[in-house]
Each structure stands twice: as C-alpha cells, then as structure tokens.
C-alpha positions, 0 to 999 in steps of 0.5 A: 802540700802535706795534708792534715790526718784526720780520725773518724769515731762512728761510721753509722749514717753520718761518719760516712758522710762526713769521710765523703766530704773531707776527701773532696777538700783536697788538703786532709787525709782521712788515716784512721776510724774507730768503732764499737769493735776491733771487727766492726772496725776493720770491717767499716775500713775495708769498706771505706778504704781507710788504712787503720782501723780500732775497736776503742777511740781510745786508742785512735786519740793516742795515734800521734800523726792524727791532728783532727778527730770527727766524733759521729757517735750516739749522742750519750757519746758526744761528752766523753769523746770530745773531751778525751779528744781535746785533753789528747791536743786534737782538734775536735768536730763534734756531731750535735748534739755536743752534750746531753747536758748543759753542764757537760757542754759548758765544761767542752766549751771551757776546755777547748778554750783553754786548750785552744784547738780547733772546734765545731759543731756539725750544724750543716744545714747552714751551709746551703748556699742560699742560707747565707744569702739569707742572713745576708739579706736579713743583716743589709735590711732587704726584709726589714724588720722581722715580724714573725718566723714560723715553720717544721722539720717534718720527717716520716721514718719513725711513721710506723710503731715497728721503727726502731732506732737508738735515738728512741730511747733516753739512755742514748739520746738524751732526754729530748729526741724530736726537738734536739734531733731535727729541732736543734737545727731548725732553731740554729738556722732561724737564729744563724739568719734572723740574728735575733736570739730566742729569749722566751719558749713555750712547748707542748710534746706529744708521743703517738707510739707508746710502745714500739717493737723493738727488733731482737736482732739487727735491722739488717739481718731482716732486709727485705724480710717480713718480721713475725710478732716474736722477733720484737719485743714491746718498748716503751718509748719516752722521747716525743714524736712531735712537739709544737713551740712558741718563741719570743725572740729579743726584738719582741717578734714571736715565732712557732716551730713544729717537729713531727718524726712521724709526719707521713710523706715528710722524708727531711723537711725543714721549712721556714718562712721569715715575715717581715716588715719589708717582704717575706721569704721562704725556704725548704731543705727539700727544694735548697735551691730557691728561695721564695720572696713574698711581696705584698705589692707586686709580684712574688719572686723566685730567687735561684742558687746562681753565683750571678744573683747572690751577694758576693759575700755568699759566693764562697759556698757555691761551686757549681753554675746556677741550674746545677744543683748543689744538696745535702752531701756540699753542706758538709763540704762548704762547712768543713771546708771553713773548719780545715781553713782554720786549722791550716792557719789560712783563716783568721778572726772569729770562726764562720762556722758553728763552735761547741758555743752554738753546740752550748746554745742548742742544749740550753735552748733545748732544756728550756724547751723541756723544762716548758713542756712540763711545767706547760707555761713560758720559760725564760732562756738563759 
C-alpha cells in the first residue's frame, strides 16, 4: 500500500498531536514540516523524526510528493496558509479557527470547492465516541424534544496575570479569544448533537486581567525559574477572559454557554447538559467516558463508552473494549481517520467530519457573538 505524504505547518502544542495521530493510521507517511526558521525547523524534525524540514511553508507546499498539508499555525495564519495550500492542489487540514474573518473564510470555503480537494476543520471534541451516541440518541427520539441546552468550557491556564501566550493578543488571534478558542468548540458540539441551529445570541464578555506581564524572553528560557519584576513588561490585554451567551436555537428552545480561561481548578472542561422532553443528559471532556441520562421517573443512568451499549452507527470510533479508556489524543485519531478515508477515495457522499463549512459556521456564529457583546442586545445569526 503506498501511503499518502503528508506536510505539517506549525509543531507548537497541536502540530504534534496531530503527527502523533496521523501515524497511528496506518495508511499516511508524515515527510515534511515547516516552521518560523529553517533552525526551529530542523530542530522540531529531529526531535520528531521527520525526514524534511523548511523555515517557509512556502517552500514545503512546492514539495510535489506532499498530498496533504496540516496547518496548526497562530490563527492570524490560518487564511493565507490554507489558501496557498489549495491553490498548491493539496488538500488541507486546518486548525480552527479557519479565518479571523468571515470574509476570509467564505472565500476557503469557495476555493476549495472549485478546487475540489480535500478539506476539514480540527473540530476534535466531536470525535469522543459517546458524542455520536449523542447525536444518534438525540436524531432516533430517545431525549425527545429538546427543551433548553446550557453548560461552559472552563479552563484555568491563564489564572495568573504573569500567563502569558500569543492567543492574548489580537493581532494574532483574532478579535475573540475565550469564545472562538474553547467557545468555538462548545457551539460546534452542541449544534453537531442537538442538530438545531443557533439562530439568535446575546453576549456579555468580561477581562479580569487588564494588564498582564508579558515575559521578554521565552517562557522556556525561565522553566523552573522565579522571574523578577524587570523580565516582564505590562500588556494590555483586549481579548475576553470569559463570556456568558444566551441562545435561541430554531426550534424556539433556549440555551446559555459559559467560557472562563480563568476559572480556577478547571484545566479543559467542557460540559453540556441537553433537557429534553423525554430525559435529559449530560457530558464532560474531563470524564469523555460516561454520559449521564437524567429521568424524572425512575432511576438515573450512567451509560459507558462500551462497543456492547452504543448504536452500532457509533461503533466505528471506539477501538478499545468498555473499561479501557479512550481520551483527547483518539479524537484526533477517529477524525483523521475519516478525512484520510476520503482522500484515499474509500468514502463516499457528504463528509462526516467538519468541513471549512463548519469552520465558516463558527466565524460567523463567533461574529455575531461579538457584534452582541457591543451593542449588548440580541443579534440574529446569519
């Protein structure tokens, strides 16, 4: 079997993670990465063991043996790499956000449609086996109708003012951080499952750090390290720490989201709970292997990530046997596993996983989320 070459931009946090799950597919080789310097580049390739390294993705997309291109940039990136990448006849697997516009991401949306290729949208948290089951249960009537969703994405690792990271600041990140970062995913999966769309918002942000110390020189120079006051300089921060946002979804149910990147204890928590006419149910990214079922007449349940107890439309995505856990790292796994199916050519009729489409759908949904935080009224999503 000859496998399909693939090319990764970025090797901070994600890029890894996603090089990790491509080579447990079996049926891709990744050959390439490129990074800010030809000297992070070969560093980050050594480490990783990768054959080629580039200081400029620029020269990587002109590698004629690369089919494929994982974009895992800052996100002010996203735009120009992707749309180099399709204009290069390679297909494209963009970190989200897609854009930091929606103008930007309508015209990747457009492009790779004319172009064809092979495109998708690292929306991973999908991919947790029992968020099938979820949609499955939802769309086969077992909750009912749908009555009210509400729930956060709580994390706590910019808890201190002397965190620092590029997501904070605006020329690199976008306009939103707390909503389109963990926010972004949070809607995605609430839409994916339910599979009502948001159509009305209403938003209020909050920045608790105003200022924050920015290191002078990289974090990692200082592990381990107590920093004085003069290795910092202030910042002023103008993205949100947390935001709270009301949703009306087109079947008239309501709905409310809390994001909070300084919510103490909270290290990756995403939580929903869905309140239906039926039952309600209940999930968490930091226990991904249960799912409570609230009933108001009898006993509640807990149901485990176990091949013998889920739909068998939901069985594709778990590898291992109920009690052996699976986490974070298999969701990227199970949705590459889907993209790398397509560009083999093995599957066929509208994708399963999330296109720039849904990468279109967050900037718009996070737009509006904006436009209502300032006027501080409802606004109607597009």
């Amino acid at each position: 079997m000859e496998k399909i070459k693939v090319g990764v931009i970025g090797t901070g946090f994600i890029g890894p993670a996603h090089i990790e799950a491509l080579r447990r597919l079996g049926n891709v080789e990744v050959v390439a990465l490129a990074e800010c310097s030809d000297e992070a580049a070969k560093s980050k390739a050594e480490t990783l063991g990768i054959g080629r390294s580039y200081g400029d993705y620029r020269r990587l997309l002109k590698d004629d043996e690369i089919q494929s291109v994982h974009i895992c940039s800052p996100n002010y990136l996203h735009y120009a790499m992707a749309k180099a990448t399709l204009e290069a006849g390679k297909h494209v697997i963009c970190e989200k956000p897609l854009a930091i516009s929606v103008p930007e991401a309508k015209e990747l949306v457009e492009l790779a449609d004319k172009k064809g290729l092979v495109n998708a949208v690292n929306f991973n948290i999908r991919y947790y086996p029992l968020m099938r089951q979820l949609r499955l249960m939802v769309g086969k009537g077992d909750i009912g109708e749908v009555f009210a969703v509400q729930g956060s994405y709580l994390q706590d690792w910019l808890f201190h003012p002397t965190d620092y990271n590029w997501r904070l600041e605006r020329g690199q990140s976008g306009q939103s951080r707390a909503v389109a970062d963990i926010g972004s995913h949070w809607m995605d999966l609430v839409e994916y499952v339910t599979g009502l769309r948001i159509k009305e918002v209403c938003a209020d942000f909050a920045t608790f750090h105003k200022i924050r110390k920015k290191p002078l020189k990289p974090v990692e120079t200082y592990a381990g390290k107590v920093l004085k006051p003069e290795d910092y300089e202030d910042m002023p921060i103008n993205t949100e720490d947390y935001a709270t946002v009301l949703f009306r979804f087109e079947n008239d149910s309501r709905g409310v989201m809390t994001v909070n990147q300084v919510a103490a204890g909270r290290k990756n928590r995403l939580h929903f709970e869905i309140q239906g006419s039926k039952h309600a149910v209940a999930w968490e990214s930091e226990a991904p292997n249960q799912i409570w079922i609230g009933k108001r007449d009898g006993n509640n349940e807990i149901k485990m990530r176990d091949p013998s107890l889920v739909y068998p439309e939901c069985m594709s995505l778990i590898d291992y046997p109920g009690g052996h856990n699976e986490g974070f790292p298999d969701t990227f796994k199970q949705l590459l596993k889907e993209v790398y199916a397509r560009i083999a050519r093995e599957a066929s009729g509208p994708p399963s996983y999330p296109t720039f489409e849904d990468g279109l759908r967050e900037m718009v949904l996070c737009e509006a989320i904006m436009k209502s935080n300032s006027k501080q009224a409802w606004v109607k999503v597009w």
